[in-house]
C-alpha distance (Angstrom), angle and dihedral (degrees) to the residues before:
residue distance angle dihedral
X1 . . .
X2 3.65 . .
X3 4.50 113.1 .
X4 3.76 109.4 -139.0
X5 4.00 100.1 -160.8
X6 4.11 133.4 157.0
X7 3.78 104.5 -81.4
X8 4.30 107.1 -116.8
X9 3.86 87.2 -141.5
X10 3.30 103.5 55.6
X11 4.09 112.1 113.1
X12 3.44 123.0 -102.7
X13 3.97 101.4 -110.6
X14 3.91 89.2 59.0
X15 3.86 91.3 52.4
X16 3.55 87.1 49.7
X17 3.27 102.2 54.4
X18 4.19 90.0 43.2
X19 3.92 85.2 54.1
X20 3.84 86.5 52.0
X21 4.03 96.1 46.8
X22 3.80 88.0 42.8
X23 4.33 85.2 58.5
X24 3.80 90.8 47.1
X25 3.66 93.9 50.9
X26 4.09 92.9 51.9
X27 4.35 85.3 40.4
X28 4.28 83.7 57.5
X29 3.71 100.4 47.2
X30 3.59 102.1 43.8
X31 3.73 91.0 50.0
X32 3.32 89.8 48.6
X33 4.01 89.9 71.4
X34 3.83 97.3 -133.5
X35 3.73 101.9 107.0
X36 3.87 107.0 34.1
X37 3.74 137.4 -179.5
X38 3.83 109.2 -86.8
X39 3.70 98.8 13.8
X40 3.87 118.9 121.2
X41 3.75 128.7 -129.1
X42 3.54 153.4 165.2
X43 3.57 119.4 -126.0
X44 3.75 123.1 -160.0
X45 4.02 105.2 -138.6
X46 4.06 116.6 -169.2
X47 3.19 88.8 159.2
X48 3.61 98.1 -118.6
X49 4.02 115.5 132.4
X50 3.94 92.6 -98.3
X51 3.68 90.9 63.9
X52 3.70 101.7 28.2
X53 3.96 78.5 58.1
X54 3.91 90.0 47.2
X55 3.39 90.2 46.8
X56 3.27 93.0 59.8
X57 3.06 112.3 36.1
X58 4.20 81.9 53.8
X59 3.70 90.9 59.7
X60 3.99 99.2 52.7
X61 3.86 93.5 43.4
X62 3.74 100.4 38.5
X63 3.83 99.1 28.3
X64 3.20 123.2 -108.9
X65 3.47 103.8 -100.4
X66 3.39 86.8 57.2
X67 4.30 99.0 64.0
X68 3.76 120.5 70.1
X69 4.04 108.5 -167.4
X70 3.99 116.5 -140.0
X71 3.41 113.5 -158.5
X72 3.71 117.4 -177.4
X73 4.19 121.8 -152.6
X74 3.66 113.0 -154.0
X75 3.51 87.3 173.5
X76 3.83 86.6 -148.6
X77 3.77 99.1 126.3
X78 3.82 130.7 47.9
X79 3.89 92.2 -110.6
X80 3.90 90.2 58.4
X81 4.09 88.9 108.6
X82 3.94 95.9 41.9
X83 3.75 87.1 46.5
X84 3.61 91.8 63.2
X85 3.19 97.6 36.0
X86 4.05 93.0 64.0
X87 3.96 90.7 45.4
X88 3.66 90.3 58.3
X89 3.75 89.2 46.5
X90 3.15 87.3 51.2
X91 3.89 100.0 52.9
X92 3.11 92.1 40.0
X93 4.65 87.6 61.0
X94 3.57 91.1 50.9
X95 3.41 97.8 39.9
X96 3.82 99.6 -116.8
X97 4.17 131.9 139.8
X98 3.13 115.8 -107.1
X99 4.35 132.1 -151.0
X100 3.33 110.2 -168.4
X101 4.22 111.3 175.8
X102 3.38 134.6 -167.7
X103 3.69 112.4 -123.2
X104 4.05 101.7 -151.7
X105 3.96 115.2 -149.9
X106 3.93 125.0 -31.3
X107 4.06 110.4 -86.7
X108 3.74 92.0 -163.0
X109 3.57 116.6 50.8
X110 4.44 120.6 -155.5
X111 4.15 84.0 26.0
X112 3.87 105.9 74.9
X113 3.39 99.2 144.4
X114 4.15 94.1 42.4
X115 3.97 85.4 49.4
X116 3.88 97.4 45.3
X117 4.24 86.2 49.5
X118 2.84 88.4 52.4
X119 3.98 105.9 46.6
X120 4.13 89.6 48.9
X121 4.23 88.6 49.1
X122 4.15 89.5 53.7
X123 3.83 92.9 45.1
X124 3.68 91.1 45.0
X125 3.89 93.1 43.1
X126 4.00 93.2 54.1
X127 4.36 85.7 44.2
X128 3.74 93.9 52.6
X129 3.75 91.8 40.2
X130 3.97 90.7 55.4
X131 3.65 91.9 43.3
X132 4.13 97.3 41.5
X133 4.09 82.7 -126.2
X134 3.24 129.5 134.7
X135 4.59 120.9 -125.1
X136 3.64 113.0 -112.2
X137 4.14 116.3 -159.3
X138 3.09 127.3 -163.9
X139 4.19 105.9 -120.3
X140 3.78 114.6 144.9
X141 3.74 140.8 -168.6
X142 4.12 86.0 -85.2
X143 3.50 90.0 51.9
X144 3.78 98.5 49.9
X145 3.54 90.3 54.9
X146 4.08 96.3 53.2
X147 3.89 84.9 52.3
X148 3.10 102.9 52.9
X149 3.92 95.9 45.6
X150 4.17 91.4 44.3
X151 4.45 84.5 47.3
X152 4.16 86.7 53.0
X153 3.40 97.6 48.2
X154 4.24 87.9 44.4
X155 3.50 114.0 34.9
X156 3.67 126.2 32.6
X157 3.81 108.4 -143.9
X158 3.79 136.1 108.5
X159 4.07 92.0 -115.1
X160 3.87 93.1 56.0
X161 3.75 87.9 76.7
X162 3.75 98.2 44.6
X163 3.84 90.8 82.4
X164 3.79 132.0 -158.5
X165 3.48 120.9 -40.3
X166 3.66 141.7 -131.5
X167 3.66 94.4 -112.2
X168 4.49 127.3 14.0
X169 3.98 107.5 -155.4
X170 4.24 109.3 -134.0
X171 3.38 136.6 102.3
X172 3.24 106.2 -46.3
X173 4.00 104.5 17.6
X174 3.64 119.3 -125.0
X175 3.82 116.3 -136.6
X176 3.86 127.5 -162.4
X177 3.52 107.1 -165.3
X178 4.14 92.8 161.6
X179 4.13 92.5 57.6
X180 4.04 87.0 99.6
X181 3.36 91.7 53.3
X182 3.95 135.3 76.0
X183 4.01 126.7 -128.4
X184 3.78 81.1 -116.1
X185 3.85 97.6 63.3
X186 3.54 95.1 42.3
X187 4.03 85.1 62.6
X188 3.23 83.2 46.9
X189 3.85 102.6 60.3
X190 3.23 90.3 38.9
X191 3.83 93.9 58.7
X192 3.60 83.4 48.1
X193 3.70 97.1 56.1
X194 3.89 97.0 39.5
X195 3.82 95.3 -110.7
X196 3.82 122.4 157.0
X197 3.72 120.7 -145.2
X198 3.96 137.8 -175.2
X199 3.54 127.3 -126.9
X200 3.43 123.9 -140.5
X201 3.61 110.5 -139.8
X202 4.08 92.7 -157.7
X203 3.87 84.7 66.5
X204 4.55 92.7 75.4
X205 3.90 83.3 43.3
X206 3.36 118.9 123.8
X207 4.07 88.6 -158.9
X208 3.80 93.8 96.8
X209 3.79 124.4 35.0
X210 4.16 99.4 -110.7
X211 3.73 82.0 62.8
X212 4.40 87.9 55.3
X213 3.28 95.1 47.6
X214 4.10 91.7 46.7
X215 3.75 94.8 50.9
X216 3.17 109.2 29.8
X217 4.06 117.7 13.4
X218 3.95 98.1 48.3
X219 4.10 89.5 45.2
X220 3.34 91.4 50.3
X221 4.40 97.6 46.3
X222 3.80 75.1 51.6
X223 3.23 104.1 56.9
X224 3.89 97.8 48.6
X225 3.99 85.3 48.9
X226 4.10 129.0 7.0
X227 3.77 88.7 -150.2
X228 3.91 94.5 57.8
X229 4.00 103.8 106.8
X230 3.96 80.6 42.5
X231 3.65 84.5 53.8
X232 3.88 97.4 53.2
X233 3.69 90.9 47.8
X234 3.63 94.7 49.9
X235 4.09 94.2 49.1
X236 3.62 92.9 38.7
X237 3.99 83.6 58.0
X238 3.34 88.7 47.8
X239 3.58 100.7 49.8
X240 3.71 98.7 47.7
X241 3.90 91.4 55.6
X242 3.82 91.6 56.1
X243 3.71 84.3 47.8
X244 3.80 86.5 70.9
X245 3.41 88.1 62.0
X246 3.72 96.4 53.3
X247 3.47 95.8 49.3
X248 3.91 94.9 54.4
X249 4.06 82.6 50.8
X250 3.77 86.3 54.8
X251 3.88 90.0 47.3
X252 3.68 95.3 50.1
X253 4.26 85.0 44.6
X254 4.08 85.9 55.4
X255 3.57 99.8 35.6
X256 4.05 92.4 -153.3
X257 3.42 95.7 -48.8
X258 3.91 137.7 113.9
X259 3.73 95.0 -132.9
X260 3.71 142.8 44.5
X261 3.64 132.8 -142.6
X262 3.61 113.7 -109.9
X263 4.06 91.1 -132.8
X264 4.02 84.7 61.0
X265 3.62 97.2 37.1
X266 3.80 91.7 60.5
X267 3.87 90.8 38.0
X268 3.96 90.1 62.3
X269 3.73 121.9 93.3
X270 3.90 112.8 -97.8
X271 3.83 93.6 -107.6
X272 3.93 91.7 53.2
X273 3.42 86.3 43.4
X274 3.32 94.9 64.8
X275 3.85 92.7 38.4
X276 3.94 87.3 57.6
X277 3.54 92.2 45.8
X278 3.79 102.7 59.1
X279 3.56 91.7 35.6
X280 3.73 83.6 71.5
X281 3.45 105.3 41.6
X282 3.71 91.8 52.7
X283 3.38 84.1 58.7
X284 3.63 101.0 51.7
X285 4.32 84.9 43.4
X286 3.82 88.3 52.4
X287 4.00 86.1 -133.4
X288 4.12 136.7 30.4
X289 3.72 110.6 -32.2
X290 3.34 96.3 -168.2
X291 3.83 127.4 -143.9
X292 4.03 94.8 11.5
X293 3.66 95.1 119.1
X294 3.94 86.4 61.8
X295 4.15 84.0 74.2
X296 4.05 94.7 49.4
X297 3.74 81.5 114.0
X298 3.34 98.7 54.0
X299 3.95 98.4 44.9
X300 4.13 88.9 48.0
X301 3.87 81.1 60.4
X302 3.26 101.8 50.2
X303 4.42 116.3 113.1
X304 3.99 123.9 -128.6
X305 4.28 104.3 -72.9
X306 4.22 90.9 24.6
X307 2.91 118.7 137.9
X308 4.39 135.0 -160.6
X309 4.14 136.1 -165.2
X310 3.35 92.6 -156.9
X311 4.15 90.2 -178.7
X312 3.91 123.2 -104.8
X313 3.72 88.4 79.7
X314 4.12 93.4 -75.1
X315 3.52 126.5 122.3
X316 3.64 123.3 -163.5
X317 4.10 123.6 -147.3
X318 3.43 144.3 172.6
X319 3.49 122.9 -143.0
X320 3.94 126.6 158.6
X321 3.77 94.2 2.3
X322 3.98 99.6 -55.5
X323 3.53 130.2 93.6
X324 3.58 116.3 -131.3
X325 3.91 135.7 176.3
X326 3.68 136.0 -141.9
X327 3.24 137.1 165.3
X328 4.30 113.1 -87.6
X329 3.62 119.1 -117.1
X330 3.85 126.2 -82.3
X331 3.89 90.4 -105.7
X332 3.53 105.7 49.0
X333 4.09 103.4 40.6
X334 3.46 103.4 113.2
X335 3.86 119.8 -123.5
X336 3.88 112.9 -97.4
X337 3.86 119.3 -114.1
X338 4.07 106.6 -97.1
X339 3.64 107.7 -85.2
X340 3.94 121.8 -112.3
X341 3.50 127.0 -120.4
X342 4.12 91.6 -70.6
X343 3.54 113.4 28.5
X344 3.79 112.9 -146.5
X345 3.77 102.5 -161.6
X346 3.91 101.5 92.3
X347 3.80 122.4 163.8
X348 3.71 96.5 -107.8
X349 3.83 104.5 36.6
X350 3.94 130.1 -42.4
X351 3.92 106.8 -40.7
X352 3.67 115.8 -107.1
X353 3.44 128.2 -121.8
X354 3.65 106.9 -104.8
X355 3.80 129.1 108.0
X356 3.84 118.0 -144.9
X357 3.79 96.2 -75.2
């Protein structure tokens, strides 16, 4: 475990000006509304400085009384026990309770990082649920801009370079209050403040592919132009807004139903096609099922009684005229290629690249 801590020989003017970015920092998220005075909510503390900073931040806007840290212990690395033992140091400073679990063996071997996500989601999910609060992660600016890169170079679709949002509808939300802010100015507060963190040395790894696209993808976009994270932001921005407008296309396509008639389907431009398409096999997957839309072709073609598997465990039919999905049956779904070294296919939306920092 490496300690990230303010350095006691740094000069006066640069912990002044730390103390002054660490107060602007608090100013933009509680105006932003997403962490509010009163409201409950689950924070998931790695200890890292993004979520020591979250955590923090959580406790003077919220109240403290009002945050309940999760801390997760894969017990996969030899810092495991020190880890925990700074996030309940921590808690215990700012005055906040703490749920630290044990995370037992790995259940899906050659996806660590998938399986871990997932673990820390599941215990926050049943937390928040208890509580009626919503789960707070700590994802910045910095780490919008490495998931965003890692989703273009993976997955070719138009929502793989929306990138996370501020707030994920389900039961319970998921807030991002840190997404305005970069990994530098979360260091920064916590500097400010005082507040230890630990580094996890996996994170400068090249072993999985968040660690590639941190050390040697964003570098190098940087070095052809200084303005390139900027850049990402800005389109991503950009990108989701027109988004809006695609969905209420899609809604006007569907009318406020959960099927299509195959006259209309094939009457629709190929682009809203496609649109239409995934819209409804999401909805039949209950999340992102990725890479439908690529068969909209195929399911416009289909005859009265055809049927399609058109992968992610949804089948699409037509029967009286409409086109309809479902999911296909246990038996036939076929098994999904092996998952890389970050799988991308979370339950909300695409996972982002970020370990439990």
């Amino acid at each position: 475990m490496t300690v990230g801590r303010p350095q006691p020989s740094a000069a006066a003017g640069a912990r002044g000006r730390a103390a002054e970015a660490g107060g602007d920092l608090l100013e933009r998220i509680a105006a932003g509304g997403v962490l509010a005075r009163g409201r409950p909510v689950v924070v998931m503390l790695s200890g890292g400085r993004d979520s020591v900073c979250l955590l923090d931040v959580a406790a003077r806007i919220c109240g403290p009384e009002e945050v309940i840290a999760l801390h997760v212990n894969y017990g996969l690395r030899s810092a495991a026990g020190s880890d925990q033992r700074h996030c309940e140091a921590l808690c215990e400073r700012l005055g906040v309770r703490l749920e630290a679990v044990a995370a037992g063996p790995v259940r899906t071997p050659g996806n660590v990082q998938a399986w871990a996500r997932e673990l820390r989601y599941a215990h926050a999910g049943r937390l928040a649920r208890a509580l009626a609060a919503e789960i707070a992660a700590g994802h910045t600016a910095t780490d919008q801009v490495e998931t965003i890169l890692y989703r273009l170079a993976s997955s070719p679709s138009r929502r793989a370079l929306l990138g996370m949002r501020e707030r994920d509808g389900g039961d319970p939300p998921l807030i991002r209050p840190l997404l305005g802010v970069t990994r530098a100015q979360t260091a920064a507060h916590c500097e400010a403040r005082g507040l230890a963190w630990v580094e996890d040395e996996s994170n400068r790894s090249d072993a999985y592919a968040r660690g590639r696209v941190r050390g040697g993808l964003v570098p190098a976009l940087a070095a052809v132009h200084p303005a390139a994270e900027a850049n990402v932001l800005t389109l991503a921005e950009i990108l989701r807004g027109e988004s809006e407008v695609l969905d209420e296309l899609v809604d006007e396509a569907l009318e406020g139903r959960q099927e299509i008639e195959l006259s209309r389907l094939r009457s629709l431009s190929p682009a809203l096609r496609r649109l239409v398409v995934q819209r409804l096999a999401d909805a039949a997957a209950r999340g992102p099922a990725a890479g439908v839309a690529r068969r909209a072709d195929e399911i416009a073609a289909l005859r009265e009684g055809g049927m399609l598997d058109v992968g992610r465990g949804v089948r699409a039919g037509v029967r009286g005229g409409w086109v309809r999905f479902g999911r296909t049956p246990e038996g036939l779904r076929r098994p999904r290629s092996p998952a890389g070294d970050e799988s991308h296919e979370g339950g909300r939306q695409p996972a982002p690249l970020k370990s439990n920092r």
